[in-house]
C-alpha positions in Angstrom: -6.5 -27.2 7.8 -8.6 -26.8 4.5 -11.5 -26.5 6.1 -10.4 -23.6 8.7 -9.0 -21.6 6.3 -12.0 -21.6 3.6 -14.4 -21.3 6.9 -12.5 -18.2 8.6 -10.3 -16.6 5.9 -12.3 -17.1 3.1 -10.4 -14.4 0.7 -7.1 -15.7 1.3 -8.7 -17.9 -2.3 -5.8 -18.2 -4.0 -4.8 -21.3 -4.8 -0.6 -21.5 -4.6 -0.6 -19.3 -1.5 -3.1 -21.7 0.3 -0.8 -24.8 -0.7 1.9 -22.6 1.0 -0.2 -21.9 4.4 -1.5 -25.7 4.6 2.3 -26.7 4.3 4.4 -24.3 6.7 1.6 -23.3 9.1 0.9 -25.4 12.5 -2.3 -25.2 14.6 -1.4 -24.2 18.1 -4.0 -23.7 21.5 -3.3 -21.8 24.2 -4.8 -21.5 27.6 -5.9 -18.3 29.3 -2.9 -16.0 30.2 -0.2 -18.2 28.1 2.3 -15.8 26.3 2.2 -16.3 22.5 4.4 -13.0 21.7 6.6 -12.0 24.5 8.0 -8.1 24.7 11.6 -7.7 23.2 11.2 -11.1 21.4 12.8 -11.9 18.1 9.4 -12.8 16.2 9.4 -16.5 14.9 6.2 -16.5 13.5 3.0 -14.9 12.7 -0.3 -15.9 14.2 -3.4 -15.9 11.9 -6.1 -15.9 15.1 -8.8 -18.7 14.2 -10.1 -18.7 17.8 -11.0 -16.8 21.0 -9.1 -13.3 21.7 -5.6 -12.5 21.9 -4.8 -9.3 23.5 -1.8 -7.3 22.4 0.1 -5.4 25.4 2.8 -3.2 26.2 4.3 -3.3 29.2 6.6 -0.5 30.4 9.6 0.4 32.2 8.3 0.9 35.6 6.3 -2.5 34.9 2.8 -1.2 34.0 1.0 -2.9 31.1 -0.7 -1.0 28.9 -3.6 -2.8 27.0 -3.9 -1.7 23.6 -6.1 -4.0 21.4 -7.3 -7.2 21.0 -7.1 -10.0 17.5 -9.7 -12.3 17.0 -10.8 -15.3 14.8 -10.1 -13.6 11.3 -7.4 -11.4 12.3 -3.7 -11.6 11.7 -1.0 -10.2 14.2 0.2 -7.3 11.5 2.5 -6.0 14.2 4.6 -9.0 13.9 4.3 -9.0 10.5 6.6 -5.5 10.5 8.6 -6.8 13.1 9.7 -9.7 10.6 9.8 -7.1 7.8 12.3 -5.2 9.6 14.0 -7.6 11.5 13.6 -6.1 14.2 12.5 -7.4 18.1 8.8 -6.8 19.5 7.9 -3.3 21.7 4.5 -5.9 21.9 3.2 -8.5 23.9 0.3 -11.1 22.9 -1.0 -12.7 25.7 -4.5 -15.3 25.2 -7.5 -14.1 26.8 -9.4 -17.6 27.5 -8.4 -20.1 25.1 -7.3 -19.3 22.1 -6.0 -21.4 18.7 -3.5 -19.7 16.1 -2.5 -21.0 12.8 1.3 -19.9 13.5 3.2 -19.0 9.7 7.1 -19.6 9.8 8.0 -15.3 10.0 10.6 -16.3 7.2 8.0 -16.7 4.7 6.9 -12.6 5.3 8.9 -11.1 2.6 8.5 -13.4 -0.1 4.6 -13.9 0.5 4.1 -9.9 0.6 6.0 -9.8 -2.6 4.4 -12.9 -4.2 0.6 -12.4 -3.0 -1.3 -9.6 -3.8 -4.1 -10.9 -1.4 -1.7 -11.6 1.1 0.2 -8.0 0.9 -3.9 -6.7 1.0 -5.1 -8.7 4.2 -1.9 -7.7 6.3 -2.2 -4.1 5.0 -5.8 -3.8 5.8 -5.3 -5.5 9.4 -2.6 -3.6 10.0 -5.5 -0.2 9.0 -8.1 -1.6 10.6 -6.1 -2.4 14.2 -4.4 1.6 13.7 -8.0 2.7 13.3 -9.1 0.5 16.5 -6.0 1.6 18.6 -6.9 5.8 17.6 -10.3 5.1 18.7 -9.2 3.8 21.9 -6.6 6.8 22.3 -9.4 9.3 21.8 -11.6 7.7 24.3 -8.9 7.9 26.9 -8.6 11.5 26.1 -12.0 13.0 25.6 -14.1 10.4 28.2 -14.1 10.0 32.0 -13.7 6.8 33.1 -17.4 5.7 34.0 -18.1 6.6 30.4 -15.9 4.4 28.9 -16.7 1.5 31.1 -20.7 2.3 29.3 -19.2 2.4 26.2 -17.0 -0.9 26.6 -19.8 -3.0 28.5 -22.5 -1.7 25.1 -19.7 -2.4 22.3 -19.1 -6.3 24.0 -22.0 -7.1 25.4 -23.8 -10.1 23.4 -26.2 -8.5 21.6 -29.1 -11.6 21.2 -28.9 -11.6 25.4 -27.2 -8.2 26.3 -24.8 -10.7 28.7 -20.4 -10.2 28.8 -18.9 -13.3 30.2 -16.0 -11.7 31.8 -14.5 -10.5 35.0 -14.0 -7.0 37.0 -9.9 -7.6 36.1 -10.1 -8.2 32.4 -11.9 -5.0 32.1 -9.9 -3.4 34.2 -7.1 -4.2 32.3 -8.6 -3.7 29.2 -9.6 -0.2 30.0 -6.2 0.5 31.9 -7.6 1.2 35.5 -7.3 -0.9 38.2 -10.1 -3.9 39.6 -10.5 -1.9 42.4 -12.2 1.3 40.5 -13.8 -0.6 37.8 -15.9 -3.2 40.8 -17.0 0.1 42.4 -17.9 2.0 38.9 -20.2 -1.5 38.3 -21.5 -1.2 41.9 -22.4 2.0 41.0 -24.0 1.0 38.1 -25.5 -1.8 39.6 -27.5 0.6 42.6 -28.7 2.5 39.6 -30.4 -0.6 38.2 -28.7 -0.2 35.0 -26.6 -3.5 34.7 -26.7 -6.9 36.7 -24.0 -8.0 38.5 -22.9 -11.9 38.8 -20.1 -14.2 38.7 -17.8 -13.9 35.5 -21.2 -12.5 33.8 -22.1 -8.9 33.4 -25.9 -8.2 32.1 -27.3 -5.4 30.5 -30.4 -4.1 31.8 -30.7 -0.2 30.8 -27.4 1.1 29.2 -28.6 2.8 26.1 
């Protein structure tokens, strides 16, 4: 556990709080689609994200989900973090996009870390910033841009930039942009006729989107 933590949270460097992590914390995987926060859960721990993509999700009353962002290696569930804080039940889900591995911190330990680490009370404060900043962004986009736009947008922002390629599927996206599969396979199409993307399975590739 050494090892992950100096390779993926590198200024978490003090030396008592890292003796605290390596004793309380436990490496769990998880499959694509496995629930690691469910909605209305009490919150028994926090998950520091040391691989793949966790999605955060609210789902609502009339049984929509609502994608709102997404953790990855380096992140910290902040959300969580409050919910422990306040002792309080999740309005979130966390759901694992693909596989995913989370160093999962007993939530008992939240107050007295925040209080006894400055560097800890720093990384969940500038997480919790940096996923509010993420989730404004997102807000504005749904407000101010049609729908093919911000299928451009997403496909520019996550495509791999060394081969312009995003390993993904119609749904995800869909999900991830709140539409349906449906509009987002014929928006793609589209794109697709205009010989601006390539179209194959669980791959999407860049051609002229600039």
């Amino acid at each position: 556990m050494k090892d992950i933590l100096a390779a993926i949270f590198p200024y978490l460097n003090e030396a008592d709080l890292l003796l605290e992590i390596e004793k309380n914390a436990k490496l769990i995987q998880f499959d694509d689609g496995d629930i690691i926060i469910e909605q209305h859960s009490r919150i028994t721990f926090v998950p520091l994200i040391t691989k793949g993509e966790i999605k955060i999700i609210q789902h609502t009353d009339k049984g929509n989900s609502l994608y709102l962002y997404s953790l990855y290696r380096g992140d910290i569930c902040a959300m969580s973090v409050t919910c422990c804080l306040d002792n309080k039940n999740t309005d979130l889900s966390a759901i694992s996009s693909g596989i995913s591995e989370i160093l999962a911190i007993p939530s008992h330990l939240m107050d007295e870390w925040i209080v006894k680490y400055r560097i800890w009370r720093s990384f969940i404060f500038s997480n919790y910033n940096n996923k509010f900043t993420e989730l404004l962004h997102s807000l504005n986009n749904v407000a101010f841009l049609n729908l093919d736009e911000r299928l451009v947008k997403y496909l520019v922002v996550r495509a791999d930039k060394n081969k312009n390629v995003i390993k993904t599927t119609h749904k995800k996206i869909a999900e991830e942009l709140n539409s349906s599969r449906e509009v987002i396979s014929r928006l793609l199409k589209t794109l697709e006729n205009k010989g601006k993307i390539e179209l194959h399975r669980n791959e999407i590739r860049l051609i002229d989107l600039e």
